[in-house]
C-alpha positions as CSV (number, residue, x, y, z in Angstrom):
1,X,117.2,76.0,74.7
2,X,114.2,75.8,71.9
3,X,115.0,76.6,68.6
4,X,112.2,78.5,66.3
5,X,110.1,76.1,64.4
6,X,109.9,76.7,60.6
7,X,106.3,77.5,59.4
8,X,104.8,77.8,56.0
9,X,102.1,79.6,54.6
10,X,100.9,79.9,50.8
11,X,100.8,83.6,48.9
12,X,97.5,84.7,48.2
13,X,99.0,86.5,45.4
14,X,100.8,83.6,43.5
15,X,100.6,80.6,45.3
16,X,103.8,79.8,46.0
17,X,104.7,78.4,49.7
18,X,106.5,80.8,51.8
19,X,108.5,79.4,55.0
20,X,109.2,81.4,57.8
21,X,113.2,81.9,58.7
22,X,112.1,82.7,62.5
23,X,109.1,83.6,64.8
24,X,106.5,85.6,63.2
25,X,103.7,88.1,64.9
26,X,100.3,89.2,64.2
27,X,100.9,92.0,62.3
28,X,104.1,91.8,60.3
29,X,105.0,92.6,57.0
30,X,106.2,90.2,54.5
31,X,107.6,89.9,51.6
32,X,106.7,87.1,48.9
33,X,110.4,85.9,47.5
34,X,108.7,84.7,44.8
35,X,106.3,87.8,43.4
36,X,107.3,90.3,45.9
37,X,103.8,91.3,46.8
38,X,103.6,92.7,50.5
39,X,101.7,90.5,52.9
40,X,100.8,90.7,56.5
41,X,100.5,88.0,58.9
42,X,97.3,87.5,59.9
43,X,97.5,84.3,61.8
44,X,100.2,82.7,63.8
45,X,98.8,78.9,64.6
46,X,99.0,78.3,61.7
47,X,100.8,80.6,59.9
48,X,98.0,82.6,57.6
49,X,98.9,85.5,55.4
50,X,97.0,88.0,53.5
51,X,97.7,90.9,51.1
52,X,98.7,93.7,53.3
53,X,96.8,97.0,53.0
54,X,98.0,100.7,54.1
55,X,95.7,101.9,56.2
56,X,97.3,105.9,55.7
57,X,96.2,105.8,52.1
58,X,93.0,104.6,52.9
59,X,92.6,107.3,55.1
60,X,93.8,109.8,52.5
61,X,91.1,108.3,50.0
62,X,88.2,109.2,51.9
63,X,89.6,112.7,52.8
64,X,89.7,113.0,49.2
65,X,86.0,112.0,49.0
66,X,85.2,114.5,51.1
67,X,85.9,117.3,48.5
């Protein structure tokens, strides 16, 4: 049986290293335990995050341009 490799990333937001307590997909939200700022993985090999954006507020945001 394979066990789950640890992998570490770095917080855009502050920097900090961030490891990985299981597998990980594209896709998934995550929380910085250091500045709590909500990231998305955004590669798996290696492990790459980025700020995470809402796309349903985005969407509101132009509707609203629309007015």
């Amino acid at each position: 049986m394979s066990e789950a490799k640890a992998a570490k990333a770095v917080c855009p937001d502050c920097g900090e290293t961030i490891t990985s307590k299981g597998s990980v997909r594209l896709g998934q939200e995550v929380v910085c335990p250091h500045c709590d700022a909500e990231l998305e993985v955004v590669g798996t090999d290696p492990l790459e995050l980025d700020w995470a954006y809402d796309d349903h507020d985005d969407e509101e945001k132009e509707d609203d341009e629309d007015w």
